[in-house]
C-alpha positions in Angstrom: 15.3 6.0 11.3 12.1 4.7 11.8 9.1 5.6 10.5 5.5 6.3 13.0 2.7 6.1 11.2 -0.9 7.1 12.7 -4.5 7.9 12.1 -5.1 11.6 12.1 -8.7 10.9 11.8 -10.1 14.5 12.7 -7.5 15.8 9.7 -9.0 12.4 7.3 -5.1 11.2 6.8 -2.8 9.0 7.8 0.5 10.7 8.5 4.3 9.6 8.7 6.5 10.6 11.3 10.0 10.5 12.0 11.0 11.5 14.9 9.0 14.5 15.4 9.1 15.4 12.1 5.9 14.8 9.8 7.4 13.1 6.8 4.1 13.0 4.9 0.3 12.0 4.8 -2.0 10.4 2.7 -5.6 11.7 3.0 -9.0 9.6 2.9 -12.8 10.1 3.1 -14.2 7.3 5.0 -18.0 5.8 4.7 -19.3 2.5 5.9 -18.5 0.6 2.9 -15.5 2.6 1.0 -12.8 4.2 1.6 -11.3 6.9 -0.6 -7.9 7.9 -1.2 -7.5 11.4 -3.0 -4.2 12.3 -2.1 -0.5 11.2 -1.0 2.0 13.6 0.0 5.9 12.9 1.0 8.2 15.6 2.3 10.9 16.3 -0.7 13.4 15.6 2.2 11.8 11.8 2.9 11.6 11.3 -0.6 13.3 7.8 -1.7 12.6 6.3 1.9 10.2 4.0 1.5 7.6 6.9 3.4 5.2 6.5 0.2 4.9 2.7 0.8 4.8 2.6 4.8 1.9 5.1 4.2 0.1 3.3 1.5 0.7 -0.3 3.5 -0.8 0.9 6.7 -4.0 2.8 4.8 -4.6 -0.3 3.0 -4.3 -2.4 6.1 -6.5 -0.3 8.0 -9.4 -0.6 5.0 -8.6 -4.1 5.5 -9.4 -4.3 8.9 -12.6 -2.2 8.4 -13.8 -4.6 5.8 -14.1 -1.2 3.5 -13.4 -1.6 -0.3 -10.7 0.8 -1.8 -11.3 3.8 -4.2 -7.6 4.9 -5.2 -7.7 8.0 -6.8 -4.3 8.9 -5.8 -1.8 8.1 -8.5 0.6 6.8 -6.2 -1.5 4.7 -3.9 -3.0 3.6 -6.9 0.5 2.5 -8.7 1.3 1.2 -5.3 -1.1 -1.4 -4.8 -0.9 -2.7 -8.7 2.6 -3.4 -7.6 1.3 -5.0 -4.5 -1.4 -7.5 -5.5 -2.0 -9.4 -2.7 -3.7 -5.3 -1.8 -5.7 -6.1 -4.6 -8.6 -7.3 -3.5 -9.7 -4.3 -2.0 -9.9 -2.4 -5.2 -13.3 -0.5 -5.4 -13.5 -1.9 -9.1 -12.8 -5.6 -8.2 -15.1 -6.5 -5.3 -18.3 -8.2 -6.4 -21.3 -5.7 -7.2 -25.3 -7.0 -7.1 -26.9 -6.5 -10.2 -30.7 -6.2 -10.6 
């Protein structure tokens, strides 16, 4: 099977699709220098699938492209992208800040 994954923007996720089948989604709230990601579901039945990580890869990739820094409060795209470090960068807490 292969997995679909696209930019529900007007539902703030990206979702997984098999087939016709939504797999799962991982939400975001988007503003012009962050992007946050609250929330990762998978389908139980997707579960072990690698659904998780084509989610998390192609969320990341599109902050990338964006040039938007990452907040990951999602557990899983959080634990995702520590075991991912060239995804690292993005991290909210490890881009450079200005100080006054």
């Amino acid at each position: 099977m292969t997995v679909t994954i696209r930019d529900a923007e007007g539902a703030g996720r990206f979702e997984a699709w098999l087939d016709d089948h939504l797999a799962g989604f991982a939400e975001y709230m988007r503003s012009e220098e962050l992007v946050v990601y609250p929330h990762t579901v998978v389908e139980p039945a997707y579960e072990g699938q690698g659904i998780g990580g084509a989610l998390a890869r192609a969320a990341l990739d599109d902050a990338r492209a964006r040039g938007l820094a990452v907040l990951a409060t999602c557990p899983f795209i959080k634990g995702w992208m520590s075991r991912h470090p060239e995804y690292l960068d993005l991290a909210y807490e490890n881009r450079s800040r200005v100080t006054d």
